[in-house]
C-alpha positions in Angstrom: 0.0 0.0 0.0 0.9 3.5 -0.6 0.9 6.7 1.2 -2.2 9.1 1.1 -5.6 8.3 -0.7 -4.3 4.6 -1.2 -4.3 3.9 2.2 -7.8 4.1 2.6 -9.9 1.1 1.6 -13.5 0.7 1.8 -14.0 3.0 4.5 -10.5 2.0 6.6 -7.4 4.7 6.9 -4.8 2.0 7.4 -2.2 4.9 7.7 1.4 3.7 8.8 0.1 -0.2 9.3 -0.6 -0.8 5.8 3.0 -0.4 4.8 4.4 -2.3 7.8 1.4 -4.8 7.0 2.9 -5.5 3.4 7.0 -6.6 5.1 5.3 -9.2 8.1 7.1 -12.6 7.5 3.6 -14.5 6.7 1.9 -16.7 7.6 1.5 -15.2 11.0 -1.2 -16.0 13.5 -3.3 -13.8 15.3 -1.8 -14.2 18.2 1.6 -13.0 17.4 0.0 -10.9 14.6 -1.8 -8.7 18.2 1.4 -9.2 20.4 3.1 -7.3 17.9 0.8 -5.1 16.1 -2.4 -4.9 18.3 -1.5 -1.3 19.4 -1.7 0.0 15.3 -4.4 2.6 15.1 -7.0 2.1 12.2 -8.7 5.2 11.1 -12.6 4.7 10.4 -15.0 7.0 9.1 -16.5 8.0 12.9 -13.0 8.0 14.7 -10.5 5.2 14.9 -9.5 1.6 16.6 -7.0 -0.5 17.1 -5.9 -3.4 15.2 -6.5 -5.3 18.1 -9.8 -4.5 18.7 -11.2 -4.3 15.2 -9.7 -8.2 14.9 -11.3 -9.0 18.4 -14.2 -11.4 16.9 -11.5 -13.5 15.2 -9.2 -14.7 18.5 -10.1 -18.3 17.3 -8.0 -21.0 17.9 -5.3 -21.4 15.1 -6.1 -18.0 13.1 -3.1 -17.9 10.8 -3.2 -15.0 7.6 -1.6 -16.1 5.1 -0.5 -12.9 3.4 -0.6 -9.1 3.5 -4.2 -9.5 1.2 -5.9 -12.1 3.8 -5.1 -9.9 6.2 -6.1 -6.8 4.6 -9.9 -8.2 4.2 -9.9 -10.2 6.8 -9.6 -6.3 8.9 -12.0 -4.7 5.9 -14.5 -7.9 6.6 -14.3 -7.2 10.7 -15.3 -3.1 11.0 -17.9 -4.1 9.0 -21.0 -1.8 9.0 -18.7 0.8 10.9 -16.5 1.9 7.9 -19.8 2.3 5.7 -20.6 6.1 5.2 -24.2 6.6 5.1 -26.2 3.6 5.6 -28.6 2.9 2.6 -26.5 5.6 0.3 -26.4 5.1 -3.2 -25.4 7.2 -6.1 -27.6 5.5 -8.6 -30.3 7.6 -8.1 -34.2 7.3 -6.6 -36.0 5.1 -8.9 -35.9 1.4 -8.9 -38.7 0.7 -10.9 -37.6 0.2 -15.0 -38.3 4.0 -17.4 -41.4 3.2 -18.9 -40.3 4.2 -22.2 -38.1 0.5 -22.0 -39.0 -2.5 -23.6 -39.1 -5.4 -21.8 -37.8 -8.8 -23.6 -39.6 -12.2 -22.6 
């Protein structure tokens, strides 16, 4: 990952971690992965947490990421609805319902 706008994905300012994230000899495990790294700060939308508590509901037995991408969404799976913006937001307008002036094929 890069400095700036790149290190914001899906809603998560990975800052300084996601260039540190990208050198960790992998596999590591979640253990080692929080002795060592827990204290990183993850920036989200309505403040921040740490990488330790954003990876809290995964402290099963065994975890192990394989690489800097498992990692990466196994964090962006984890804050979940907390890095969304605007719940129910879209940009593709109001309407769902097809423009009448469309022809519909059976």
């Amino acid at each position: 990952m890069a400095n700036g706008d790149e290190t914001r994905q899906h809603g998560v300012e990975f800052g300084d971690f996601g260039d540190r994230m990208e050198s960790f000899d992998y596999p590591i495990d979640h253990d080692t992965l929080v002795a060592e790294h827990g204290d990183a700060e993850l920036g989200l939308p309505d403040g921040s947490a740490t990488l330790e508590e954003v990876l809290a509901p995964l402290q099963e037995e065994g975890q192990t990421y394989q690489d800097a991408e498992e990692l990466e969404t196994m964090i962006l799976n984890t804050v979940g609805d907390e890095a969304v913006g605007r719940e129910g937001y879209s940009d593709r307008g109001t309407s769902t319902e097809p423009d009448s002036d469309d022809e519909q094929s059976l």
